[in-house]
N, C-alpha and C positions, 0 to 999 in steps of 0.2 A: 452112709452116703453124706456125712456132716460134711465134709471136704467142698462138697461139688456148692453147697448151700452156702460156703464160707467164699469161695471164688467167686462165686454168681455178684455177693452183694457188695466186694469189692470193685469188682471190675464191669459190669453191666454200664451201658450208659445211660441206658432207658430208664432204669431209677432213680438215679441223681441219687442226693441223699438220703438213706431209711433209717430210721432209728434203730439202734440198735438190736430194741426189743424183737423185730423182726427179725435177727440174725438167723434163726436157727428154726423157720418157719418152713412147713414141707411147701415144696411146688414143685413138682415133678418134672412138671408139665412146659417149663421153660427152655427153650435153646438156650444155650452155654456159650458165651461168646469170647470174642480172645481179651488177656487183660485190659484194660482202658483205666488209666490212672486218673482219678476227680482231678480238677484243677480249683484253686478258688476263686469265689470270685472276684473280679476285675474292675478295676473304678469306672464307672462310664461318664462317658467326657460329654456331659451336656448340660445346656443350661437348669437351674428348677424350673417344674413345672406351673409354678404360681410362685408371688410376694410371699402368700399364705404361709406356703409351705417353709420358705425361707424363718417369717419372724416365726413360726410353731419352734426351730431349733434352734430360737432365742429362750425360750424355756426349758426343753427336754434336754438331757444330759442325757450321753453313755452312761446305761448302769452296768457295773461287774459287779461280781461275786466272787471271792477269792475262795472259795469253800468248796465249789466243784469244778471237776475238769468241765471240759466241753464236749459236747456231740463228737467231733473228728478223733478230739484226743481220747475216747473211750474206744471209736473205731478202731483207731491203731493201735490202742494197749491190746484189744482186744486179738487184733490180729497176729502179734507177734509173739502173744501169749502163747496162742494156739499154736502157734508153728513152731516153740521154743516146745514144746509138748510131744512134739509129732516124730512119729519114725520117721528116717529120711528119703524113704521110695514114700511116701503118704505127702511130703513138701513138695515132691515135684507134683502130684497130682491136684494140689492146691493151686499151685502157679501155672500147671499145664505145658511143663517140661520137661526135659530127660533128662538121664545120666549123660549124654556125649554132648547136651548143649542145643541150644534153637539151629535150624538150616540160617543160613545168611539171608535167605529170603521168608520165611517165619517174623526175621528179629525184624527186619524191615518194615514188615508190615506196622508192628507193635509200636516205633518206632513215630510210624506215621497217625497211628489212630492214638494213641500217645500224649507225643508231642516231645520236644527236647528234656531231659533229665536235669531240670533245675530245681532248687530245694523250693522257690519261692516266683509263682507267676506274678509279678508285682506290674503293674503297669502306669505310670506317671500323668497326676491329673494335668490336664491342658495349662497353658498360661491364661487360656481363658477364662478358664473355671478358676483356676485360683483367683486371678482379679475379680474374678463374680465375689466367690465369695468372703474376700476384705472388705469390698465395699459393703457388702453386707456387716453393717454392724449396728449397733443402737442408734448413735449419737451421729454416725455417717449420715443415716438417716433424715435423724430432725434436720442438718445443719444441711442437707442438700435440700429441703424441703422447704426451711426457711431463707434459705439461697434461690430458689426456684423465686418466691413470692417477692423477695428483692427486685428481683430485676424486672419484675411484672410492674410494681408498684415505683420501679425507676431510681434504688435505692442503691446502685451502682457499688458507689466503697463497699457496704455493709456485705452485700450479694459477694463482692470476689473475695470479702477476708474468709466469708465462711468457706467457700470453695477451696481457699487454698491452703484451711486447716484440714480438708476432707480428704485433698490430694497428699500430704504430709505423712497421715494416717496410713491411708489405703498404702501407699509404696514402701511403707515400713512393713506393714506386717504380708503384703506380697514376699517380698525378698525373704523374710525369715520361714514363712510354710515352702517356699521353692526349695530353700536349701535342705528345709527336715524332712522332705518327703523323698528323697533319693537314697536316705541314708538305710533302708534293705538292700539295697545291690549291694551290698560291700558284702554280703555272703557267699555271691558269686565265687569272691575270689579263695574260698577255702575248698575249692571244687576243680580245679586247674591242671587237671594232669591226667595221659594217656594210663588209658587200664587195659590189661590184659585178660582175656575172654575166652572159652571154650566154643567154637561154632563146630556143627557137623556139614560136610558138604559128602558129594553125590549122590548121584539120581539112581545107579543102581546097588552101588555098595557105599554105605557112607562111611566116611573116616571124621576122627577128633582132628581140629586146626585151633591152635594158640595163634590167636591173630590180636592186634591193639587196636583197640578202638577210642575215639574220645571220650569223658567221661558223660558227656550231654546224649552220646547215640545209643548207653545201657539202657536195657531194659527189663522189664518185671521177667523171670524163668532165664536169663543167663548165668553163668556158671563162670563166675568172676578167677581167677589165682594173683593170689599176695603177696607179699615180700615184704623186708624192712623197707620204710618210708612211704608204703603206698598209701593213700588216701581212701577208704571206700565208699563206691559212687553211689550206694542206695543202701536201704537197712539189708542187713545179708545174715542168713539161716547157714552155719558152717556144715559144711561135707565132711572135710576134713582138716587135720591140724600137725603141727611140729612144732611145740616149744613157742606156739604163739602169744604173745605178750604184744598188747592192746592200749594204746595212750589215749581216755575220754575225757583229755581235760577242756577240748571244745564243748562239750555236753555239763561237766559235773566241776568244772573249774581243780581239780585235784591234781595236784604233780604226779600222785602216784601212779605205777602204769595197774593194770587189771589183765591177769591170766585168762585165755579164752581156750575152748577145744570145742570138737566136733563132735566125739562121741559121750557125748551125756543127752538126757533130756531134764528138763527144768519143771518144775512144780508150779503154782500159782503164786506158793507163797514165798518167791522169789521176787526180792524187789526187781525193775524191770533195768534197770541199768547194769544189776549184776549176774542179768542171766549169762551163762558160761558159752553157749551157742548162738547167739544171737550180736551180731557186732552190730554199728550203727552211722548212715553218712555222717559224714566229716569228721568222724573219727580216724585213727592213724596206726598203721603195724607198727611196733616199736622194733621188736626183733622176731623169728621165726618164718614160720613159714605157711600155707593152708590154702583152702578151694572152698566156696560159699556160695550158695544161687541168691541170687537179688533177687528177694521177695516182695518190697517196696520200691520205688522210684518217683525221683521230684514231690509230689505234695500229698501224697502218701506216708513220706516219708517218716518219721518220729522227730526227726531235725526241723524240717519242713514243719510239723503241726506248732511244734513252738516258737518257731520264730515266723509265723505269718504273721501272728498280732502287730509286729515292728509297724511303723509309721502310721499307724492310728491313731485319732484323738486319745486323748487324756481327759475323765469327763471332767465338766467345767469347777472350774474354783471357786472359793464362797466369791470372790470377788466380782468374777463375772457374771453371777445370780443379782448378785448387790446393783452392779450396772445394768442390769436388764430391769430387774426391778424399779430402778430411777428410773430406766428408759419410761414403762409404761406407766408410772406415778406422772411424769411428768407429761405424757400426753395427757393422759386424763386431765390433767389442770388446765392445761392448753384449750382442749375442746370446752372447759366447764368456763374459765376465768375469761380466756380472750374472745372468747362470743359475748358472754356476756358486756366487758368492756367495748366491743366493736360496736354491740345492736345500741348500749349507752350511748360512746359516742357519735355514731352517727343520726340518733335520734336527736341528739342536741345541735349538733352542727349540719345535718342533712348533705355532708361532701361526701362522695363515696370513698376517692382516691384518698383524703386524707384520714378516714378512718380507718381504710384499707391499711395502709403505712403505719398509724398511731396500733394496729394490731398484730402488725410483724413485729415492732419496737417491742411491744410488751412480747410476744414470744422469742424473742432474739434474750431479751433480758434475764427471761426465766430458766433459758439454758445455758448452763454451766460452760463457753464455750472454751474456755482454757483448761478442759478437763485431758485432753488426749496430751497439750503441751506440758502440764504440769506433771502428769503422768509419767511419761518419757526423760523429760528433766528430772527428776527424784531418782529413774531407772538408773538412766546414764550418769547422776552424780556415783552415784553407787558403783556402779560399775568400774569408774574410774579409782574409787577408793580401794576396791577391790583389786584392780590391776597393780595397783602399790604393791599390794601381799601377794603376787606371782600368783594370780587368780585370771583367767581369761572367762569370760562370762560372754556365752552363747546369744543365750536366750535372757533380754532383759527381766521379764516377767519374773524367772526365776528368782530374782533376788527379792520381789516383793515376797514368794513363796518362803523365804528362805527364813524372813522375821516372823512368820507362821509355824515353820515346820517345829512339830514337836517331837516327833520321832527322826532320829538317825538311822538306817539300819547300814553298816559297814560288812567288810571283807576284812577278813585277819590278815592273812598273807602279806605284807609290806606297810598295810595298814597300820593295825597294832603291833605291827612288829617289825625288826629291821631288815627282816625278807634275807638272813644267812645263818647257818648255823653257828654255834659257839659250845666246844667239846664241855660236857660238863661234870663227867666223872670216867675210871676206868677202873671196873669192878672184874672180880674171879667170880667163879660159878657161885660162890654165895652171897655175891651183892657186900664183897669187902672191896677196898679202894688197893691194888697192885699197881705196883710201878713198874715191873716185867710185861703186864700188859699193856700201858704204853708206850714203852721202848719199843716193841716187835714193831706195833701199830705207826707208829713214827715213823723205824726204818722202813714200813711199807711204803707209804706215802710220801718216803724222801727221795727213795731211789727208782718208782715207777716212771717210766718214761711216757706212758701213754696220757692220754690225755688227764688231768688233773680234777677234779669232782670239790666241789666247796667242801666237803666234809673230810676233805685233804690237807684243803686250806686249814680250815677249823683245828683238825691236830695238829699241824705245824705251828700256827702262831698259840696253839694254848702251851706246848713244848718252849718257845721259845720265851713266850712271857714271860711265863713262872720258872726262869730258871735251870729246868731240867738238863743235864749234861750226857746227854746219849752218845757223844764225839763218833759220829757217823763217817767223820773223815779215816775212822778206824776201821770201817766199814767196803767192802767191794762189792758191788754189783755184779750175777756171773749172768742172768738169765732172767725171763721174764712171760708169763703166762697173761694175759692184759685181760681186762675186765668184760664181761660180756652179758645180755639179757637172758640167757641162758642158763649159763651158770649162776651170773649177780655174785663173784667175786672175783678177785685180783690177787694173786699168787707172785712174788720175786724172790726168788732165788740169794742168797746173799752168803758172803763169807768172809771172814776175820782172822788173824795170822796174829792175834795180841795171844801168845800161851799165856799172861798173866790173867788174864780175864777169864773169867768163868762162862764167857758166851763164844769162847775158842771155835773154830769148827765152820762146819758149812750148813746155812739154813735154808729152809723154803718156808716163807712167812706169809701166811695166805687172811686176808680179809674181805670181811664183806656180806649181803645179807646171813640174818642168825640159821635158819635152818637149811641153806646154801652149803654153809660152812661144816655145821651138824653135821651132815653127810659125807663129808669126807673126813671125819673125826672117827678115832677108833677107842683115843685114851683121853683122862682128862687131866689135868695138873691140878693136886689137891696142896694149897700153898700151905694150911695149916698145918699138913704133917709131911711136907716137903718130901714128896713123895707124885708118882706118875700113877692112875691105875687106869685099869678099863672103864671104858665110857659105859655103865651099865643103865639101866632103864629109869632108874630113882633118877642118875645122874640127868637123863633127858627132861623128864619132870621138872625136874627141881629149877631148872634150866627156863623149861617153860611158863611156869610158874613166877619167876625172878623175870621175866623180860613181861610176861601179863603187869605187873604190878607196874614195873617203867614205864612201861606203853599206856595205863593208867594217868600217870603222872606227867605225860605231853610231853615225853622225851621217844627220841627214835635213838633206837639200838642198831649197832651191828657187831659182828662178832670177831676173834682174833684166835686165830692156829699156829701151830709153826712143827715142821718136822728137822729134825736133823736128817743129811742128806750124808752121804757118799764124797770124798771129797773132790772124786775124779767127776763124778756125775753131773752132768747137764741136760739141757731139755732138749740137746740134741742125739744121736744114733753116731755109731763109729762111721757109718758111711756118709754122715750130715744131713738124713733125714730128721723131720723132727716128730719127736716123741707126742705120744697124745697125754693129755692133758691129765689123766686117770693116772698116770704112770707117776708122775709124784704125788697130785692133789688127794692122797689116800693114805687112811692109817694114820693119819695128823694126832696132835695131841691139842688140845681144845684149852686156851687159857682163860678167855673171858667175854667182858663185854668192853665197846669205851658206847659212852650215852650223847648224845646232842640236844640242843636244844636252839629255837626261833627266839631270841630273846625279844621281850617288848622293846618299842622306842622309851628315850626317858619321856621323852614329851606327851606320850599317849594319855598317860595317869592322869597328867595334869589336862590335857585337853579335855580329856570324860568328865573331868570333875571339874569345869568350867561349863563345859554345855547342862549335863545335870544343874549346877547354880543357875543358869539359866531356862532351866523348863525343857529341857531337849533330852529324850530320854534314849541309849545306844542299842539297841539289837545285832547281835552280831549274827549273820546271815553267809554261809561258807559252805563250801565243799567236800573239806578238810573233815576229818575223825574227830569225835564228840571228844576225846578225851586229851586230845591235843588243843584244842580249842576252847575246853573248859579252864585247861589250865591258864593259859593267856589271859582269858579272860579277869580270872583270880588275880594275875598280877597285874592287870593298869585299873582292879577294883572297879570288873563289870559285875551284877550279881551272877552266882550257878545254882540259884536256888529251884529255879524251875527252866530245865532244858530239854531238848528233844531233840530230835533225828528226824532226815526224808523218808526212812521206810516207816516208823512209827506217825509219821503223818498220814501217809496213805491209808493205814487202816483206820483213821478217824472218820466220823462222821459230818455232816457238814455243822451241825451247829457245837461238834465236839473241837472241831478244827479249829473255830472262830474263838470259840475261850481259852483253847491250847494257845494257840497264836495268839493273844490280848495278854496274859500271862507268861508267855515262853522270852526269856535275854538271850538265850543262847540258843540257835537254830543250826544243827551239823550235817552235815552229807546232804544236803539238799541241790538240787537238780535245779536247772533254770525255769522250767517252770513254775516247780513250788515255790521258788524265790521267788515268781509274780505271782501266785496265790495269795502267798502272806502279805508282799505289798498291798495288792487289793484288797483284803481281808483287813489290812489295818487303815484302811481307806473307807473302805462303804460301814463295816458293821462296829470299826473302831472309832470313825469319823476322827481321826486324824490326818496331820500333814505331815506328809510322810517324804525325807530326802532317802538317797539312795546312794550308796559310794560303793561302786565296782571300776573294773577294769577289765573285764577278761569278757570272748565271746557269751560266757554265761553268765552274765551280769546282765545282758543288751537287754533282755525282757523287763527284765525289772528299772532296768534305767529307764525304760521305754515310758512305764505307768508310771512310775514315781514322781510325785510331785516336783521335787527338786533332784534333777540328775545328775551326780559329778563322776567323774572319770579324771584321769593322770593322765597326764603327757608322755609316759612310757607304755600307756593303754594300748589294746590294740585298736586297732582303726573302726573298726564297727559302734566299739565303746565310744569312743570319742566324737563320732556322730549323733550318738542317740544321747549325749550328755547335755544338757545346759549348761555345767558349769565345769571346765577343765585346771584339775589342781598342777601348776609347775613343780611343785614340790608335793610328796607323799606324806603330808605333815597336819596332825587335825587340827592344831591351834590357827590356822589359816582358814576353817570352818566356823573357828568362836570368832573371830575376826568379822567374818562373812556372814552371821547371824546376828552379829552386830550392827554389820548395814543394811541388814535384809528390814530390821525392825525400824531402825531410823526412817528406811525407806518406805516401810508401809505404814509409820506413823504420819509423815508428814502429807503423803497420801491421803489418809482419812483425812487428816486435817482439814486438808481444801476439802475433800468431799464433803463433811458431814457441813463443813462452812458454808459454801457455795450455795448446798442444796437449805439451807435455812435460811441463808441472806437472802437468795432469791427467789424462793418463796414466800417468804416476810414482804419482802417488796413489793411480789406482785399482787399480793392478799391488802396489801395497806393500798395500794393506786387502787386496788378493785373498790376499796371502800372511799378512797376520797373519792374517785369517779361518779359513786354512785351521791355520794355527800357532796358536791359542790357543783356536778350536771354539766363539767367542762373537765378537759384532760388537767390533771395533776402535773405532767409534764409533755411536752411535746415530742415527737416519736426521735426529732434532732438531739433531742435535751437526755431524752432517755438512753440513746444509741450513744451520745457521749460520755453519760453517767457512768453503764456500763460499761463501756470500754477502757476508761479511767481506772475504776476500780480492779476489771480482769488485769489492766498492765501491772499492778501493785502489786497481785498477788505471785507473780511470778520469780519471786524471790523465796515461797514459801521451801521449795525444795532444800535451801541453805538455814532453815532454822534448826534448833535445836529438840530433843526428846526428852524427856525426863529421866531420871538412871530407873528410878524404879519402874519406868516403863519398859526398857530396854531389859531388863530382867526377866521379863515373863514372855512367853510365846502369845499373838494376838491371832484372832480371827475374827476374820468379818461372819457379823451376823446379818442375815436378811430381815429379820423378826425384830434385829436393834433398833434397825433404823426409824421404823416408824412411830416408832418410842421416843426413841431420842427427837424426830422432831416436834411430836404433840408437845412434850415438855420443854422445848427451847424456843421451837419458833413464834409460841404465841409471846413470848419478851420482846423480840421486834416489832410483832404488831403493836404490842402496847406503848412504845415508845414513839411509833409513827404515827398512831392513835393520838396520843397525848398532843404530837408536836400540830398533830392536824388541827386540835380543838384550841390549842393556845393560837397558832396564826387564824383561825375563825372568830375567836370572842374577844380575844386582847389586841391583835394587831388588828382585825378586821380587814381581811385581807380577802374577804369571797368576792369584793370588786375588784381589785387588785389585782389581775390575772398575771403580770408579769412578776409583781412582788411576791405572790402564792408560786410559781415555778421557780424563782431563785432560792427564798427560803428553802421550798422542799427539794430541789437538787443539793445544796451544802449539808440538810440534813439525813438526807436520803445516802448520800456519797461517804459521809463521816461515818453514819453506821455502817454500810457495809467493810468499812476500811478498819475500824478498830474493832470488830467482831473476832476478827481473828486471836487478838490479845486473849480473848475469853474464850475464846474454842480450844486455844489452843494446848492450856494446861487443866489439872484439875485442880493447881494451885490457885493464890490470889494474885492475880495479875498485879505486874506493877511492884511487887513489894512480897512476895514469897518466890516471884519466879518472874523473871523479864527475858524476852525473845533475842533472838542471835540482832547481831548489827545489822545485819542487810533487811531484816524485815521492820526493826525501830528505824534505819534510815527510810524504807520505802513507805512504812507508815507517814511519816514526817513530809517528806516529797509528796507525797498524794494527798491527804490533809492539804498541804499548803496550796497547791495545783486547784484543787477542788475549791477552798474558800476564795481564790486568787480570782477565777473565774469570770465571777459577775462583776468584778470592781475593773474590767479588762474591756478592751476595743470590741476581744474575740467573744464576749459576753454580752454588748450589745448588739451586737452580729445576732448571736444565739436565743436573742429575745428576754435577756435577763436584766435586771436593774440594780441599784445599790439595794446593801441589806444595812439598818440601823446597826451600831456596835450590840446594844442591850440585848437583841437576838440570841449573841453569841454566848453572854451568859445565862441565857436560859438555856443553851447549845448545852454548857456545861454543867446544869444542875441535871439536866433529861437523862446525859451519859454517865454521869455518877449513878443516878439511881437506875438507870442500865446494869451498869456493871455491880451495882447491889445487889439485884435484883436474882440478877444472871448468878451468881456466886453462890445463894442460897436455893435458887434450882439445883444449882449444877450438884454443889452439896447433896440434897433431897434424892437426886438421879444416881447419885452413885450411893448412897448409903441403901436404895433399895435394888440398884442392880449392878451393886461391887465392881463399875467399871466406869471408863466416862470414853476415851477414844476408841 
């Protein structure tokens, strides 16, 4: 009674999901209810229910695990396993069907309790939700927060600049999750066409009715019939078969087609794509014929379980840990430094509104607010750089990924190769080079009139290239047998009236797959003793033996026959009927083989071995036959030193998987799923940045999780949706290109980050301590809202500096653990300088009465350091004299400098409450910043000799 236990747990609704382990658990005692296919579930469109909940998913990341399937996906293997096992009166008792088909009132019902037969119930979050949660972001946050107190405290400019860096934000990344989150529907469209159906009707003798239905109204226990070109609408258990030949290149990305039939049953230890009874949606008849009951429908499906994951997050990058982490560093300062500064100043001055203000100033200054502008400027320089080299870039983000990514994992197929064949030898049955058998091979492919196959092309132009003289215009076409999925070869008739010539006579010259051809072979031409004999069993061996060893070697074979004919004889009958196809293709004489081969691009070699020079390591991840693949590999000099398969994956265990995969270059036959295992798997347990280069439906998953997604403009649509990055050209030296701006891009990124987040925190740690040291604001909230302001303009140049080459060399990541590193050891250099400048304007200038000469001093010196900080952040050289920054930022240095000093000697300066400063100042200006940049140089030194990095 396993049967009744195995329906129960599929189709019940009252269970929802059970684990597995339950599968095969007695309960006797249950009604039996009609199919009901699970749906998954659904986005619900409403607000969060708390802030709380909101920042908690400012910490938590999606975690995967590329090592094991999931819940659904073991249900399904498990189910199809079983059915692929099962005699075929036992499959309908499974799905609770018959031989003649559901009544039309049955499917109906099923139909309804159901729901439409689509592979993916996806449902689109609101426009509301998604603007909920852009605005939800770190720094959205502070800058609405400290916009809020603006306009409380009546600080009008400051209040709308922040707003309308917030607005800027939020309608940037609105627009881009609107667009990625639709891109599941495009699976719809592989599902588009009427199916033909077995129902039974009458009430008192029922009869079978072929009737079509759409493919959305099948359901789990109908009784599907197929043809060439039909699509099938759910996973299907075949009934029956004729010569059925099955194209999974939707599923396994592979040209090849895969033979199906009905009467077998399958083992376990059948990989599950190659079971022989079992076909799968979205899959395609190539040729034949057959009847199947849909056992699956919609998200049951085995298509369905792998591509539900589509439009899901991607868990968070180091980067956005980095910006959370700033996020909540810098609150905590906020709460610890600007209380303290408020309860100061307002102790000293007793004004509320003005302490109020003097505490926005100082939190307006501590946050970084041209981090989203600078951010997006570096993206989009990039991006436009990118555009130059026939790169369209999606997803800006991606191209910061892209100066990270260490891992590659590519597709062969037009990738590393030039996506055609090129003939590369024509051997006899002992693997020697005849030129008889490319002549036959030649005239076959010159004078077919059907449709033309690239491995047509392939022998004609290797014929013409080299020379070869077959003068085919000697040659007549009488007749012609065309190619078909059946047979899988192509027979023409041909005949020559040269009595010089020793190929006199009339031929039938038959090509096309090797053991196709075998079968109508009865003798074999032995060239070495020029001589014909019977095709005897060594002969078949030897045969098969010599094509194992090609097929080894990443060449694909097909074979070449030819019979002498009758000279009156055609493939027609005296009365003009025509003759079957057996009537010549028999008793042939078997010459040989011709070989093909996918040649690499030239450009591949060189491309591997540019991104290797720079730290990017290739995985080649395919569809395609290990030994086709291996050999590619070998020649653009990827390693074959450690490769594997998708069915020898499956029998791994998970932490077997994880080192396979850590160690594996070359990955073959693998399914779209394992494709997004391995990405994950080189994601969570490799902690790499991982890109991704497909094109095809089984690529999507993997494009989906990978860090960096690229896809081709001859891609198919699904691809190119779920891509970040679309290449116009099929060419990887446009990826070294693209890794080059990826790293420029996330160098100069860091740059302002690790800058910003030390200036100003140096700053606001140095007012904390003159505040508390002179019992009066250091500067006024006017004085400081301009400081800042001044200095964020300057930095806006920094997108256009330059990277060091040996930085551009290596792959970077951000570390969450760096940071805090990196600022104990740098930031306390600012303090000490603002320290310093503090106690010389207290003991030498005597400036503690002075309150207007103590606020212009420390704005000019407050403003210089954060302006020339950058010099020294920027490289791990010596500024100035081993390494000088691009023009736009020595000019903006220069402009801000000058702006900044220009200031208090200005109208707009005794506006701003500030006075003249003596010249002598200046040169203490310049001793403090010398021994700054001393200072700084032998940190920086100290910092990298003990953590071998500095950006």
């Amino acid at each position: 009674m396993q049967h009744f236990f195995l329906s129960h747990y599929f189709f019940n609704p009252s269970m929802g999901r059970i684990k597995v382990s339950t599968l095969f658990s007695a309960n006797n005692g249950h009604h039996y209810t009609l199919p009901l296919v699970n749906k998954p579930n659904t986005h619900k469109d409403h607000f969060p229910s708390s802030v709380l909940k909101c920042f908690r998913r400012f910490i938590c990341g999606r975690k995967v695990d590329g090592g094991s399937r999931t819940k659904e996906e073991e249900k399904v293997y498990s189910w199809l396993y079983t059915l692929a096992q099962s005699e075929k009166n036992l499959v309908f008792e499974y799905v609770r069907s018959t031989e003649r088909g559901l009544s039309f009132t049955e499917a109906e019902r099923r139909l309804r309790e159901n729901g439409p037969n689509v592979p993916l119930e996806y449902s689109f979050p609101s426009l509301w939700n998604l603007l909920w949660n852009a605005l939800f972001h770190p720094f959205n946050m502070i800058l609405i927060i400290l916009s809020s107190l603006s306009f409380i405290a009546r600080d009008y400019p400051n209040g709308f600049i922040m707003l309308i860096l917030v607005f800027i934000s939020v309608i940037l990344r609105f627009c881009l999750e609107h667009r990625s989150s639709k891109a599941a529907m495009k699976l719809s469209e592989f599902l588009r066409c009427p199916i033909k159906v077995q129902r039974c009707a009458g009430r008192i003798e029922q009869k079978e009715l072929i009737v079509q239905v759409d493919h959305m109204d099948v359901v789990p226990g109908d009784i599907v019939i197929f043809e060439p070109g039909d699509l099938f609408p759910g996973d299907i258990r075949l009934l029956s078969s004729k010569h059925l030949v099955v194209s999974q290149a939707s599923l396994t990305g592979e040209s090849w087609t895969t033979d199906k039939a009905g009467d077998v049953r399958e083992d376990h230890n059948t990989p599950l794509l190659d079971l022989k009874n079992i076909c799968f949606m979205g899959t395609n008849v190539v040729s034949g014929t057959g009847t199947g009951l849909v056992i699956s429908t919609g998200s049951n499906t085995y298509m369905s379980t792998m591509f539900s994951k589509i439009g899901k997050k991607k868990p968070p990058d180091d980067f956005e840990k980095c910006l959370r982490w700033i996020f909540y560093m810098l609150i905590s300062v906020m709460l610890v430094v600007v209380t303290i500064m408020f309860v100061t100043d307002f102790t000293t001055s007793h004004n509320l509104s003005k302490s109020v203000l003097f505490a926005i100033s100082v939190s307006s200054a501590l946050n970084p607010q041209m981090l989203p502008l600078i951010i997006n400027t570096c993206l989009a320089k990039g991006a436009v750089a990118m555009a130059k080299d026939r790169c369209i870039v999606k997803s800006l983000t991606s191209i910061r990924e892209m100066g990270s990514m260490d891992i590659l994992c590519i597709d062969k197929t037009g990738t590393l190769t030039m996506n055609h064949a090129i003939l590369v030898n024509h051997l006899d049955c002992r693997g020697l080079p005849r030129e008889k058998v490319l002549r036959y091979a030649f005239l076959n492919s010159y004078f077919k009139a059907e449709q033309k196959y690239p491995l047509d092309d392939a022998i004609l132009a290797h014929v013409y290239s080299n020379g070869f003289k077959f003068q085919p215009s000697k040659w007549k076409k009488i007749d012609e047998i065309p190619f078909d999925f059946i047979r899988r070869r192509v027979s023409v008739m041909l005949e020559t009236d040269d009595r010089h010539s020793r190929f006199f006579g009339r031929f039938m010259v038959t090509k096309g797959a090797l053991l196709e051809v075998i079968k109508v072979c009865s003798f074999i031409e032995n060239f070495d003793k020029d001589e014909i004999s019977t095709f005897s069993s060594n002969d078949y061996q030897r045969i098969l033996n010599l094509t194992e060893e090609l097929s080894n070697e990443g060449l694909r074979v097909i074979a070449v026959a030819i019979k002498k004919v009758e000279m009156q004889q055609t493939c027609e009958t005296s009365n003009g009927s025509k003759r079957h196809d057996y009537d010549f293709e028999r008793d042939m004489i078997f010459l040989g083989f011709i070989t093909f081969f996918d040649p690499p691009k030239d450009s591949a070699k060189e491309a591997l071995w540019c991104l290797a020079e720079k730290g990017v390591k290739a995985k080649v991840l395919t569809g395609d036959s290990l030994s086709l693949t291996t050999r590619i590999c070998r020649e653009v000099g990827i390693s074959t030193t450690h490769v594997i398969t998708g069915p020898e994956l499956e029998e791994l265990d998970q932490e077997t998987f994880h080192e396979t995969v850590k160690r594996a270059t070359v990955l073959a036959r693998l399914t779209p799923s394992q494709k997004l295992r391995v990405v994950q798997s080189l994601q969570t347990k490799g902690n790499h940045v991982v890109g991704f280069l497909g094109d095809g439906v089984n690529d999507s998953l993997a494009l989906d999780a990978a860090h960096v997604s690229i896809s081709v403009d001859s891609g198919v649509a699904i691809a190119k949706d779920m891509a970040d990055i679309i290449l116009l050209e099929k060419d990887l030296n446009v990826l070294v290109a693209g890794v080059e701006h990826g790293r420029l891009t996330f160098g100069n990124t860091m740059k302002y980050l690790k800058m910003s987040v030390i200036a100003n925190l140096g700053s606001i740690i140095s007012l904390l301590i003159a505040t508390l040291f002179l019992k009066y604001e250091p500067l006024t909230s006017r004085q400081l809202l301009t400081q800042n302001f001044i200095y964020s303009l300057g930095q806006i140049v920094i997108p256009w500096d330059k990277m060091d080459e040996e930085y551009l060399n290596t792959p970077h990541k951000w570390s969450v653990r760096g940071l805090p590193m990196f600022i104990l050891w740098n930031g306390p250099v600012c303090i000490l300088c603002d320290v310093a400048t503090l106690l010389f304007l207290w003991f030498y200038c005597k400036a503690y009465d002075d309150m207007k000469f103590f606020h212009s001093a420390w704005f000019i010196e407050g403003l210089l350091m954060q302006t020339l900080i950058v010099h020294l952040m920027r490289t791990e050289k010596i500024p100035f004299i081993q390494d000088i920054a691009s023009w736009p930022v020595i000019f903006s240095t220069l402009v801000i400098s000058t702006i900044g000093i220009a200031i208090p000697f200005t109208p707009i300066g005794r506006v701003m409450g500030f006075t003249l400063i003596p010249l002598s100042y200046f040169g203490f200006l310049f001793v403090i910043f010398m021994g700054y940049f001393t200072i700084g140089q032998v940190v920086k030194r100290l910092y990298i000799l003990v953590y071998k990095r500095w950006l």
